[in-house]
N, C-alpha and C positions, 0 to 999 in steps of 0.2 A: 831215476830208476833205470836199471837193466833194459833192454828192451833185446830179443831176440827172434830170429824168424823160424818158425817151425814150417816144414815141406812135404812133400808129397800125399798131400792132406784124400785122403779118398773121396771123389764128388760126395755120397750120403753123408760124411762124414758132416767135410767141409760147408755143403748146408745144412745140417742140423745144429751145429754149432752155431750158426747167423741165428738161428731161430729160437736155439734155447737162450741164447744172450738177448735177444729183444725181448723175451718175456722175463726177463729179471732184470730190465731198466735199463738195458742198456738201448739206445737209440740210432737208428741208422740217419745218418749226417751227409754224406754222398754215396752215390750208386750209379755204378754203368747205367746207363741209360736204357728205359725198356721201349723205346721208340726204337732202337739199333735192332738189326734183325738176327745180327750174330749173340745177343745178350743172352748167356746161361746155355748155348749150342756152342760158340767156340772161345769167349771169352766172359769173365763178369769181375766185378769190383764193387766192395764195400767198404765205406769205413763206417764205426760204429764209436758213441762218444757215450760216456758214463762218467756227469762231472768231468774230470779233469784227464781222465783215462781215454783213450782210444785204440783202437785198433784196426787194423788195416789187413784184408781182404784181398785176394788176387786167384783168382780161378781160371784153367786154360783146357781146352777137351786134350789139349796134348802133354802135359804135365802136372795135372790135378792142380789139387789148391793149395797155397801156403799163405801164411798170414803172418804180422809182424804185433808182438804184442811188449807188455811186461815180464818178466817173470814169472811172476808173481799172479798175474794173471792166464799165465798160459797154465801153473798151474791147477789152478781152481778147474780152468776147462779139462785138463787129465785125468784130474779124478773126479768130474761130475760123469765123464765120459769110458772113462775105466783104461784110459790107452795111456802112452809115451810118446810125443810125437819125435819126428828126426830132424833137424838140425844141417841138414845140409846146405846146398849153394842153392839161392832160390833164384828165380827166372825173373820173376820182375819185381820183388823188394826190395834187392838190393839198392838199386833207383832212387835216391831219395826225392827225386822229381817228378815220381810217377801221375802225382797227383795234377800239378801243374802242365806237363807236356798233354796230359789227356784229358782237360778239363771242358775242352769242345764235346767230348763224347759223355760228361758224367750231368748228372741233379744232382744239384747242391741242396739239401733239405733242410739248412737249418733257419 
């Protein structure tokens, strides 16, 4: 499947979205760490697993939030949310490593 990154996600936005997806199954699987002091002040990271789906998180106080998804599922999140998101150059998705160079700093939940 497609996978594309949607950007400049607005902080409310981009956590509501984490929120409205864990109440309809979907499951957070790793997370910045909330021992870190910068966690949700100037950096945070999720990923979220639904069966076989996942999706990827990335929050900055200097470039808001983009997330890496399906499709198909980004979007279901458009129109639950009533927006379009943009498609631009993202800050740290592109990374396909992001997970593994930062994994000192995340919980692994599953």
């Amino acid at each position: 499947m497609e996978t594309r990154i949607a950007t400049n996600i607005e902080t409310e936005l981009f956590y509501s979205i984490i929120k409205y997806l864990t109440k309809t199954n979907w499951k957070i699987t790793i997370e910045y760490s909330n021992e870190l002091f910068d966690k949700g002040i100037d950096f945070d990271l999720y990923q979220l697993e639904n069966n076989e789906d996942k999706i990827l998180f990335v929050w900055t106080n200097w470039f808001e939030g983009e997330f890496k998804a399906t499709t198909r599922n980004i979007q279901i999140i458009e129109k639950h949310f009533g927006v379009s998101f943009e498609f631009g150059m993202p800050e740290y998705l592109d990374n396909s490593n992001i997970i593994d160079e930062r994994k000192e700093l995340l919980d692994f939940k599953k």
